[in-house]
ROFIVEX-951843 format. One line per field, with one value per residue (C-alpha): residue number from 1; x, y, z. Coordinates in nm, 3 decimals, padded with zeros to 5 digits. Example, Ala and Ser with C-alpha at 12.3 -4.5 7.8 and 13.67 -1.06 7.14 Angstrom:
BEGIN
seq 1,2
xx 01.230,01.367
yy -00.450,-00.106
zz 00.780,00.714
This chain:
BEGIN
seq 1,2,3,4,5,6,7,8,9,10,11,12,13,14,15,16,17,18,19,20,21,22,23,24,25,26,27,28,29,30,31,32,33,34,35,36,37,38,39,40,41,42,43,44,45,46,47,48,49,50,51,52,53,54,55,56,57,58,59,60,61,62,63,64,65,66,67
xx 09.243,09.372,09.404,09.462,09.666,09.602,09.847,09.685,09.824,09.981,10.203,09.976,09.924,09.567,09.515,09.182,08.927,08.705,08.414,08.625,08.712,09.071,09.258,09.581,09.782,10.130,10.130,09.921,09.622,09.714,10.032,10.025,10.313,10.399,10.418,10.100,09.968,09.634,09.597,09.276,09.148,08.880,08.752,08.798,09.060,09.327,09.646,09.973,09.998,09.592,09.714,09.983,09.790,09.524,09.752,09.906,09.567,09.465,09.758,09.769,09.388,09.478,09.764,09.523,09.263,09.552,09.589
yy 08.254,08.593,08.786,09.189,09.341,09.665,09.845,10.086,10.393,10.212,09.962,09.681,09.420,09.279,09.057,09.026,08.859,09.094,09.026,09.129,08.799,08.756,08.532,08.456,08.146,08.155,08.327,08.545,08.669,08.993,09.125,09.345,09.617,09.526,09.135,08.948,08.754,08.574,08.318,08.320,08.092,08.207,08.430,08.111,08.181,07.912,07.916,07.894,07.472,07.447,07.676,07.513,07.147,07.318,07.440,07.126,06.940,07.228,07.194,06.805,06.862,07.105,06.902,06.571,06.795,06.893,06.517
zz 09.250,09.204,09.515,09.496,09.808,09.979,10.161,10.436,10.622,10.902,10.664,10.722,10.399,10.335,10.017,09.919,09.645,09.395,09.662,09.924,10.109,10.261,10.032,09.971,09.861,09.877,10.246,10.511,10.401,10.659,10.745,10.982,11.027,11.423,11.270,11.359,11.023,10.980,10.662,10.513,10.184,10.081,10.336,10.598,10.844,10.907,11.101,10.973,10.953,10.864,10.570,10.423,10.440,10.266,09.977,09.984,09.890,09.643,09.477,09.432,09.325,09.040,08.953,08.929,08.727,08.419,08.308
């Protein structure tokens, strides 16, 4: 999924879907500028290990789904 990221007035980074979940794959979902970052899929918050078990599995799925 395609995530679009926002920067705001304070330097904080916020990736979000078209409907306006949190989302973001390849990191935080939220960066913000003093250094606390919150991963989100989907709008569901994980933290940092959750996340990268998650992409883990979504990424073996898509690979399974090619062949």
């Amino acid at each position: 999924m395609e995530s679009k990221i926002t920067i705001n007035e304070y330097g904080d980074k916020i990736w979000t879907l078209p409907d306006g979940k949190y989302h973001r794959e390849d990191g935080p979902a939220m960066e913000y500028n003093y250094g606390y970052k919150i991963w989100f899929l989907e709008g569901i918050e994980y933290t940092e290990q959750e996340h990268k078990y998650e992409m883990r599995t979504i990424k073996l799925e898509r690979l399974l789904n090619e062949k």
